[in-house]
RONU-762350 format. One line per 10 residues: number of its first residue (from 1); their letters; for each residue y, z, x of N, C-alpha, C. Coordinates in steps of 0.02 Angstrom, whole numbers, plus 50000, padded with zeros to 5 digits. Layout:
N
NUM	A	Y/Z/X/Y/Z/X/Y/Z/X ~ ...
REM end
This chain:
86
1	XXXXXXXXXX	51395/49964/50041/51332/49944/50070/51341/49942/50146 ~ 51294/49973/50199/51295/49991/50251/51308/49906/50293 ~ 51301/49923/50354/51280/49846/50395/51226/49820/50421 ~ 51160/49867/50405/51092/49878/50412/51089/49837/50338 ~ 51079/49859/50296/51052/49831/50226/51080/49775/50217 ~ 51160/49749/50243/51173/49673/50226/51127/49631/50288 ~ 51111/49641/50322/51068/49620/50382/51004/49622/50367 ~ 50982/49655/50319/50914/49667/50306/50931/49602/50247 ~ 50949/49611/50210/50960/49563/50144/51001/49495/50168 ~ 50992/49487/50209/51012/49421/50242/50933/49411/50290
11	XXXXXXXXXX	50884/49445/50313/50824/49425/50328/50792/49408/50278 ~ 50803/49440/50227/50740/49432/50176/50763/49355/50138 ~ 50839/49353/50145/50878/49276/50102/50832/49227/50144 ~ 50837/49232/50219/50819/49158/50270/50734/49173/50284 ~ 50713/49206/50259/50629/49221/50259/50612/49180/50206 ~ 50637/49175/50149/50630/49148/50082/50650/49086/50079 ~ 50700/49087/50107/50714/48996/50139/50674/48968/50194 ~ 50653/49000/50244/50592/48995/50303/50529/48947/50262 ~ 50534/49000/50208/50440/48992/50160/50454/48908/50138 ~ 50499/48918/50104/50527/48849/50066/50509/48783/50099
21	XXXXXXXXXX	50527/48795/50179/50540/48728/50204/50463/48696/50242 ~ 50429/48655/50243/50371/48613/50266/50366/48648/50339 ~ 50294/48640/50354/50275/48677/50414/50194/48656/50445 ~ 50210/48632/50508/50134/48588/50523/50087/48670/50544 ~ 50138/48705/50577/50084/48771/50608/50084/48824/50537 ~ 50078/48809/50481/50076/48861/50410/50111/48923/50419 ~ 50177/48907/50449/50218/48960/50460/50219/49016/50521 ~ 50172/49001/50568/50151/49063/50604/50214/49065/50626 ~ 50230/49024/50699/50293/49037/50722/50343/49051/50682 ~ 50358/49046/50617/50423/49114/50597/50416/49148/50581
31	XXXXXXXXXX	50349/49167/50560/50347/49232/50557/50329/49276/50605 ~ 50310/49248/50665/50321/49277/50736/50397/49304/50744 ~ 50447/49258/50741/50496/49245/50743/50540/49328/50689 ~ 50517/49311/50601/50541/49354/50570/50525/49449/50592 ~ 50452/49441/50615/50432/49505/50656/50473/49522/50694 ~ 50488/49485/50745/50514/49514/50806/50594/49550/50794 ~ 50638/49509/50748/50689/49508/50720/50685/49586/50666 ~ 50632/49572/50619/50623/49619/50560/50594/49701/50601 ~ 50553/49721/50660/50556/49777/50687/50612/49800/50692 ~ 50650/49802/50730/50720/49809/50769/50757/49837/50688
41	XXXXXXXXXX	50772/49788/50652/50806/49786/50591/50779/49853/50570 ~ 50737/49860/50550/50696/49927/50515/50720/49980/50535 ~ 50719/49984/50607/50733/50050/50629/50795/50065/50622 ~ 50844/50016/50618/50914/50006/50614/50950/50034/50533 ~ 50883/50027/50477/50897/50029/50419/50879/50089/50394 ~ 50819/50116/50435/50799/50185/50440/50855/50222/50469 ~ 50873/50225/50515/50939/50273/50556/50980/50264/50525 ~ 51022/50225/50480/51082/50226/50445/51083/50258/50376 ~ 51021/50236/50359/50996/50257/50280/50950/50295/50259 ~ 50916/50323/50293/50849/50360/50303/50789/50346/50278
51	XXXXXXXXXX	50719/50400/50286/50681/50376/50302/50658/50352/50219 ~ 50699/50365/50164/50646/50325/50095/50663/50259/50102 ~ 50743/50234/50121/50763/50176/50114/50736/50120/50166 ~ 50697/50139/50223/50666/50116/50263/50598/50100/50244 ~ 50550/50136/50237/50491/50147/50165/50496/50065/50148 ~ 50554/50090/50104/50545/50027/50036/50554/49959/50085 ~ 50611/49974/50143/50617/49907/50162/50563/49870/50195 ~ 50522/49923/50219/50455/49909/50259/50409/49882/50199 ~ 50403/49899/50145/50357/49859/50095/50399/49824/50076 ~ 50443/49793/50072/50467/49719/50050/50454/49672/50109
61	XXXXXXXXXX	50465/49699/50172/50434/49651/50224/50376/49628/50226 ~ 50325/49684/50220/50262/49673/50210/50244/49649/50166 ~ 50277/49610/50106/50260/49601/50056/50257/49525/50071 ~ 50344/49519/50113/50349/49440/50128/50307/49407/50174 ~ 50281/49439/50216/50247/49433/50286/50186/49458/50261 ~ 50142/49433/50202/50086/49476/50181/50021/49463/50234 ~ 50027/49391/50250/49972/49347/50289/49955/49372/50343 ~ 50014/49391/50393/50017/49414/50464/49991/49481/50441 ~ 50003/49536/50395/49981/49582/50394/49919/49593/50372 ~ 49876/49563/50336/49812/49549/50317/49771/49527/50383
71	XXXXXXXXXX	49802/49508/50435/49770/49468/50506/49761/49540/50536 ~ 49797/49561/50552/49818/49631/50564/49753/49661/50545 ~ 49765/49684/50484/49700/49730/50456/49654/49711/50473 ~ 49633/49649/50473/49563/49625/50482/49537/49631/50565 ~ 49596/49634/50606/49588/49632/50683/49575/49697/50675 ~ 49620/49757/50673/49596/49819/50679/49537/49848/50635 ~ 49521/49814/50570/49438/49819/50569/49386/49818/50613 ~ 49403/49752/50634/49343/49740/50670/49344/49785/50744 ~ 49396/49785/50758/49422/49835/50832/49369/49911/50835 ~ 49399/49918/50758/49372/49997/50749/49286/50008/50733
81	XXXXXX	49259/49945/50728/49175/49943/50700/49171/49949/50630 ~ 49226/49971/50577/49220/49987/50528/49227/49929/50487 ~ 49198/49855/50514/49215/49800/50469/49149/49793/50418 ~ 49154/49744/50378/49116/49749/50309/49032/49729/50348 ~ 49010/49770/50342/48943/49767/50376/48880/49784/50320 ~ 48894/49767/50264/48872/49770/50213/48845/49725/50164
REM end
């Protein structure tokens, strides 16, 4: 196992322990925190391992970080005019 993927699987261990522990701001700041950390990582996991094993690692992030990415979508909805106007 590379040194990208034990690094990646050591974010996803303390993300899961992150979730676990009580939080007055509902987590934002670590997952500010896991972002900033989890970009960098990606690309790191992509260049060592290529681009499927990067893929998958990018949807397990997104999977953990579902909230921030749902904020996301909904900002660039509305950005683009194409929000639910229906």
């Amino acid at each position: 196992m590379t040194l990208s993927l034990v690094l990646a699987l050591v974010w996803m261990l303390s993300a899961n322990l992150m979730a676990m522990l009580p939080s007055r701001d509902n987590h934002w700041m670590r997952a500010y925190v896991l972002i900033a950390l989890g970009i960098p990582l990606l690309g790191f996991v992509t260049y060592q391992n290529g681009p499927w094993v990067g893929l998958l690692l990018l949807a397990a992030g997104m999977s953990v970080l579902r909230w921030p990415v749902r904020h996301l979508v909904r900002w660039a909805r509305g950005r683009s005019g194409s929000g639910s106007g229906a």
